[in-house]
C-alpha positions as CSV (number, residue, x, y, z in Angstrom):
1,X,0.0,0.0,0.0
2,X,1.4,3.2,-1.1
3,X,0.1,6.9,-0.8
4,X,-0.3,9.3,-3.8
5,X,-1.8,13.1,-2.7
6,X,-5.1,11.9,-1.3
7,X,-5.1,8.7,-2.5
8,X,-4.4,5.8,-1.1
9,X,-3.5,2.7,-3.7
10,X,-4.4,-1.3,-2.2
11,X,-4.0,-3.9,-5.1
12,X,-3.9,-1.7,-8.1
13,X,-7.9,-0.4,-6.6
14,X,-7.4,3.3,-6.1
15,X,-9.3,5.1,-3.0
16,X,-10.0,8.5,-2.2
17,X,-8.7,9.8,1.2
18,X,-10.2,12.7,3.0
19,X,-8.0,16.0,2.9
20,X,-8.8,16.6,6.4
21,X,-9.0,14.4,9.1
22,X,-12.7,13.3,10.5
23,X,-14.0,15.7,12.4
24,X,-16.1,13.4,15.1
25,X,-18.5,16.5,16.0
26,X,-18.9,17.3,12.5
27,X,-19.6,13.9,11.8
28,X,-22.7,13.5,14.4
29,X,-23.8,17.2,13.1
30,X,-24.0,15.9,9.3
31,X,-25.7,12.6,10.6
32,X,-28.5,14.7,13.1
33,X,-29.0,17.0,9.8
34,X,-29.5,13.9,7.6
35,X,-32.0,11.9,10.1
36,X,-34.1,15.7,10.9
37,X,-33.9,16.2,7.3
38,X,-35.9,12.7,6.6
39,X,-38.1,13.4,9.4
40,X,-39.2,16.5,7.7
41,X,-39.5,14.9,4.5
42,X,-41.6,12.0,6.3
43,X,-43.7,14.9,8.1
44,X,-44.6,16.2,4.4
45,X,-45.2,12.6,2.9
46,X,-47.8,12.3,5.6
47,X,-49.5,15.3,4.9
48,X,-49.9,15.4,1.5
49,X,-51.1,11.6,1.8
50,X,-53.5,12.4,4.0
51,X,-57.6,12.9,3.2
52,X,-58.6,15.0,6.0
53,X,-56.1,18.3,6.2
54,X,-53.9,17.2,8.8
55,X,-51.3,19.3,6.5
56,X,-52.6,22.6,8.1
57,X,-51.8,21.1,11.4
58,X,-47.8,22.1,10.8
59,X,-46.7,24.3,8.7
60,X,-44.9,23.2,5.0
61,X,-43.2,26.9,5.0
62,X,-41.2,26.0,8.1
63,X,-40.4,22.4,7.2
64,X,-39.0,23.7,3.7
65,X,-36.7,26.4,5.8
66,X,-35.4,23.3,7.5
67,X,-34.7,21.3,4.4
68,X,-33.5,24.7,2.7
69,X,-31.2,24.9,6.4
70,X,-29.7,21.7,5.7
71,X,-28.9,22.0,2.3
72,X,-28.0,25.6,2.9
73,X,-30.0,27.1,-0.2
74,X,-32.2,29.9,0.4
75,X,-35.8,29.1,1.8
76,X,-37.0,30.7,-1.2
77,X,-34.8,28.0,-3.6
78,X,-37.1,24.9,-1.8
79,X,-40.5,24.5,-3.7
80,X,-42.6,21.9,-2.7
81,X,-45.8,20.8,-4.5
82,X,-49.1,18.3,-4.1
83,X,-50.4,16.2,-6.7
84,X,-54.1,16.6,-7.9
85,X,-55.5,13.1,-9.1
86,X,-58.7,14.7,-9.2
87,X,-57.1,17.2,-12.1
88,X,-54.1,16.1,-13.1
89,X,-52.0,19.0,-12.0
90,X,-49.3,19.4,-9.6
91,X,-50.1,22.9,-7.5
92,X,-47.4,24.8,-5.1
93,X,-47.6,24.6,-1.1
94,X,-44.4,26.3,-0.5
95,X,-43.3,28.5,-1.5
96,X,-46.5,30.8,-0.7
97,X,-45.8,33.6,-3.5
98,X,-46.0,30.5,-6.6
99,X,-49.6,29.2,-4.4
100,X,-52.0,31.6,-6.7
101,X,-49.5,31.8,-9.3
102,X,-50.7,28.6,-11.7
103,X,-50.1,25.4,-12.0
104,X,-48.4,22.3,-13.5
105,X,-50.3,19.8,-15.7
106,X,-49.2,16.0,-15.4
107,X,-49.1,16.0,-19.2
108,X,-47.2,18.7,-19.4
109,X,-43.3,17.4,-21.6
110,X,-41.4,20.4,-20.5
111,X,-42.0,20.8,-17.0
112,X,-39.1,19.0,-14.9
113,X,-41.4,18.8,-12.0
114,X,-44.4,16.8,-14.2
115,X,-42.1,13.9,-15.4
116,X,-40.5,13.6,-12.1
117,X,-44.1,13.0,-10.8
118,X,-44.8,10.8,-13.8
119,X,-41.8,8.6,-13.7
120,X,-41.8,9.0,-9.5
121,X,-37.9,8.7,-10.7
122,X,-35.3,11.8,-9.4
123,X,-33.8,14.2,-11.8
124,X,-30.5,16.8,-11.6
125,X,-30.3,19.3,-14.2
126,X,-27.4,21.3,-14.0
127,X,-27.9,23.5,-16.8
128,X,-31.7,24.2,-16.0
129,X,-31.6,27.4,-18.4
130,X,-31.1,25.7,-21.6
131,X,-33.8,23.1,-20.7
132,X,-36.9,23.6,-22.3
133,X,-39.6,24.8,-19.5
134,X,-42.1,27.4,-18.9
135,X,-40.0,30.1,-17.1
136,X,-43.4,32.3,-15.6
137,X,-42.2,30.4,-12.1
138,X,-39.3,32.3,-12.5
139,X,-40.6,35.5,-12.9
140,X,-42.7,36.0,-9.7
141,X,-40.9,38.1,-7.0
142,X,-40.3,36.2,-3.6
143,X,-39.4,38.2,-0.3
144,X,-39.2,41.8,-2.4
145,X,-36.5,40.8,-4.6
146,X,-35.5,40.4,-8.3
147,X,-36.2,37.4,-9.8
148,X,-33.4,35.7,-11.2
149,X,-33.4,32.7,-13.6
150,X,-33.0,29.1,-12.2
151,X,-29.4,27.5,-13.2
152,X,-29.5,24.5,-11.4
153,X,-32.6,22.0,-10.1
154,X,-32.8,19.2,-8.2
155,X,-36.5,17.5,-8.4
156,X,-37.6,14.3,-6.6
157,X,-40.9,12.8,-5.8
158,X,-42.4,12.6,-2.7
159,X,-44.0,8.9,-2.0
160,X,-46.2,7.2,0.1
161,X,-46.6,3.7,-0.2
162,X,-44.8,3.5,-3.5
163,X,-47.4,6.5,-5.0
164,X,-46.6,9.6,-5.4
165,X,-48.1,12.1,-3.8
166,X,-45.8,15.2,-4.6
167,X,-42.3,16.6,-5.5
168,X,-40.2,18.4,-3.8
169,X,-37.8,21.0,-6.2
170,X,-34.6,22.4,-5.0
171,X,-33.3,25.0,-7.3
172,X,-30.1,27.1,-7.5
């Protein structure tokens, strides 16, 4: 076994080696993050799934400034939306200025957020403004300030019992 920079060769398999040494107290921090962070994604997974408005009973705004916390993005950069079986749409819970603002057919081919529903499969796009989409999200001032255009999204669906229910949107 040899070392090479931050690498450390066994057998001809070559493995990376932290720069810095582990930090046992940042260690627990990023594990506590990761298990609060699930919680909260739980918390919404129940909601949304349920029938009879429990989702007023805690509030979506402060569990997406938690996720948007842990992932340190603004609280403004966490989206979180419901899926309509009645009407085929997906509509915005957080954040509260995209709630009146429209919203985002099943069907639709361009929206990130529809096929992610559709194929309840994750998605990354890091080069969000070349994609094709409708860009009126974009446009609608959050917290007094300019809008600026999205450059990078990270969209997954929220399930319960292998349905899903909701995405949750983390843009950039």
């Amino acid at each position: 076994m040899y070392s090479l920079e931050n690498r450390v060769v066994t057998d001809g398999i070559c493995r990376a080696e932290p720069l810095l040494p582990p930090d046992p107290a940042r260690d627990t921090h990023q594990m506590s993050s990761t298990a609060g962070l699930v919680t909260e994604l739980e918390r919404i997974a129940t909601a949304l799934n349920a029938d009879d408005g429990s989702a007023s009973q805690f509030s979506l705004a402060s569990v997406a400034e938690k996720i948007a916390k842990t992932l340190s993005v603004g609280k403004d950069e966490v989206a979180i939306m419901g899926v309509s079986t009645r009407w085929r749409h997906l509509h915005f819970l957080v954040p509260e200025a995209l709630k009146n603002v429209g919203f985002i057919p099943l069907s639709s081919n361009s929206a990130l957020a529809a096929r992610t529903a559709r194929d309840s499969r994750p998605e990354i796009d890091n080069n969000f403004t070349v994609a094709r989409h409708a860009a009126v999200f974009e446009g609608v001032k959050i917290n007094s300030e300019t809008p600026e255009s999205i450059q990078k999204m990270l969209s997954a669906p929220i399930l319960s019992e292998g349905k899903v229910i909701g995405v949750i949107q983390i843009s950039r």
